[in-house]
N, C-alpha and C positions, 0 to 999 in steps of 0.2 A: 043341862043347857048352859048353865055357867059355865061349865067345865071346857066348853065345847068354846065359846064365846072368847075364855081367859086366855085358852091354847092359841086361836087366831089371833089376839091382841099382840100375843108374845111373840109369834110367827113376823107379824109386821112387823114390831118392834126390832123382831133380827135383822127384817132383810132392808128396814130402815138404816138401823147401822152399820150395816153393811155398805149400804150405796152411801153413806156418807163419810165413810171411810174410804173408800175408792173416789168420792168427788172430791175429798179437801186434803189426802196424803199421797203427792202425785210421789212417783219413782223422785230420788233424788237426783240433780246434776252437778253434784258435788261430790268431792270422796268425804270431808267432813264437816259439818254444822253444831256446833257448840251456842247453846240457846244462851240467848243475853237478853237484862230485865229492860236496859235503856236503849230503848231505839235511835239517842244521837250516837251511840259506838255501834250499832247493827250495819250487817251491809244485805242488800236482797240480791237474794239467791232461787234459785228454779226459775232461773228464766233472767230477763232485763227488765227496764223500766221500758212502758211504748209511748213510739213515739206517736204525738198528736196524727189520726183517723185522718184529719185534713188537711194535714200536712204532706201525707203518705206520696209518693211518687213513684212512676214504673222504675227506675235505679235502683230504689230500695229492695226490690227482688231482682234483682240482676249481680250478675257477678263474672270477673273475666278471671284469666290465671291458669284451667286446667286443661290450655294448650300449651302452656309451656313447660317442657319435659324438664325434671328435678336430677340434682346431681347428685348421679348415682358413685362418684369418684371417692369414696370412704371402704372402711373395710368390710363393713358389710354387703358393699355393691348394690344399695337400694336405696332410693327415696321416694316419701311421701309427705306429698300437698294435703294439707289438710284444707276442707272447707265446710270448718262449723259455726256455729255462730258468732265466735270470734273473730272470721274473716268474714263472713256474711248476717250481717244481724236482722236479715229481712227471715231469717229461719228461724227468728223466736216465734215458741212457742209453735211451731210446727211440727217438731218432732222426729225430724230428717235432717242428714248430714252427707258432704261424700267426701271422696277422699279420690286422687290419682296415687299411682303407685307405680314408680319408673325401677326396672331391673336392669343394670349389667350383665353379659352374660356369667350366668352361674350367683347370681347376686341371689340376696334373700331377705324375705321381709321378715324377720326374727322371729319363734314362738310368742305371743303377746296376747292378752286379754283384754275385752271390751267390757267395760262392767256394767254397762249400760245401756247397751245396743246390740240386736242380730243385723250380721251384714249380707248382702246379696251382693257377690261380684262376679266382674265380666271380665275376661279378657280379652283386649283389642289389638293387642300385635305379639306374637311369637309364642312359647311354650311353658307352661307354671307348672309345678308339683305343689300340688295345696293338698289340705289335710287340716280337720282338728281332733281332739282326744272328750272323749267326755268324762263327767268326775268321776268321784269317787262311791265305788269300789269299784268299777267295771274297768275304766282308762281303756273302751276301745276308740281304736284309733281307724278315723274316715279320711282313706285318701283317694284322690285323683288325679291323673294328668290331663291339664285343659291346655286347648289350643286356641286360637283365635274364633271368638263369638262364641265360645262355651260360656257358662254361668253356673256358679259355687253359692252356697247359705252355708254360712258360719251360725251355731246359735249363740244367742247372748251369753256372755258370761264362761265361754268355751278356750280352753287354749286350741291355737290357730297359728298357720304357717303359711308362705309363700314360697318357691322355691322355682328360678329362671332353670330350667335343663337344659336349655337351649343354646346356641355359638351365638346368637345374634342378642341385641335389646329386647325386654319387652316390656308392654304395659297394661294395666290394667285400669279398671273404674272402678268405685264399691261403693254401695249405696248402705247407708249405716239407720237404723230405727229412734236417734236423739238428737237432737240439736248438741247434744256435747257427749260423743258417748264416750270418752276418757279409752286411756290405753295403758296398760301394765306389760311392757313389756318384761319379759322372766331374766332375763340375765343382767339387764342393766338394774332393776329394782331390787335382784338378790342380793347380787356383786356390789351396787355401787349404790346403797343406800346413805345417806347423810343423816347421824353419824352412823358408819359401820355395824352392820347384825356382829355381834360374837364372835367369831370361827369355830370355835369349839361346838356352837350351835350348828352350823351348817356343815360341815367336817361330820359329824354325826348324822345329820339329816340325808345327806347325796352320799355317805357312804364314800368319803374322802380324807386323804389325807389331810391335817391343817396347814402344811406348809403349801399345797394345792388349791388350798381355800384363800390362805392370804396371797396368794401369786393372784388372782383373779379378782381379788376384792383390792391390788393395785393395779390392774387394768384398768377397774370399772369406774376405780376416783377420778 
């Protein structure tokens, strides 16, 4: 009977820890947090400070901007509006973010990584080639050609592409799972880290030359 008693006690005790570990260690929305003893040099992080309940105003969930098309005139042929909590801060703590995304034709929203959000997106005018790769070992690779009012899921944490096929503009919406869910894009963060990765490092890793590696790592400064 003890026996029986002791094993339920420790059963709770798990799935106590459990749920308290899931209510008090949310995902982070930061890339890094370095613990400090004195809270006058802290700054708060996962999330903002709220503002006063009656204060609150309809504004505060409002937001304009993702009518106006982003200049797509760079060499990538794309831009995107961000609208996460940093333009809209009525999205704390809600956990949703979106984004416009304006193509040139033949423009491209670069391979890039969300580390913190799966995105759901739409196309609203002309033709994308989207795709993403899943890790490691398998690296299969999901693609699609969407047209207008198709819809793509990227999952979190996946490399992810965009790609205009189309003669004309086009554009998309994407609705993202964070109030900040961060972006890695791959060739600017490999190429054009501050200070510089190695070459020898990467020459070896991409299976390149190093005189090819530092051609690329002075683009990306």
């Amino acid at each position: 009977m003890k026996k029986g008693v002791s094993f339920l006690v420790a059963v709770a005790l798990m799935e106590l820890a459990s749920f308290l570990a899931s209510a008090f260690d949310p995902s982070p929305l930061q890339d890094i947090c370095v613990g400090i003893n004195d809270p006058k040099n802290a700054v708060f992080v996962n999330g903002k400070f709220c503002k006063d309940p009656n204060l609150t105003v309809a504004e505060d969930f409002f937001y304009q901007g993702l009518k106006n098309p982003g200049d797509t005139q760079n060499l990538v042929g794309s831009n995107v509006t961000l609208v996460t909590i940093e333009q809209f801060p009525g999205l704390n703590t809600l956990g949703i973010s979106i984004v416009r995304v304006d193509y040139a034709p033949y423009g491209v929203n670069t391979p890039h990584i969300h580390p913190r959000a799966a995105e759901i997106f739409t196309v609203l005018e002309g033709t994308l080639l989207v795709g993403f790769v899943t890790s490691n070992p398998e690296h299969r690779f999901f693609s699609k050609v969407l047209n207008k009012g198709d819809v793509f899921a990227f999952p979190q944490g996946l490399l992810h592409f965009q790609y205009n096929i189309g003669h004309t503009n086009a554009v998309a919406i994407a609705a993202l799972s964070s109030q900040f869910p961060g972006v890695i894009t791959i060739a600017n963060t490999t190429f054009g880290s501050n200070p510089p990765i190695n070459p020898d490092i990467l020459a070896k890793s991409f299976q390149l030359d190093k005189k090819v590696v530092q051609y690329l790592q002075a683009r990306f400064q």
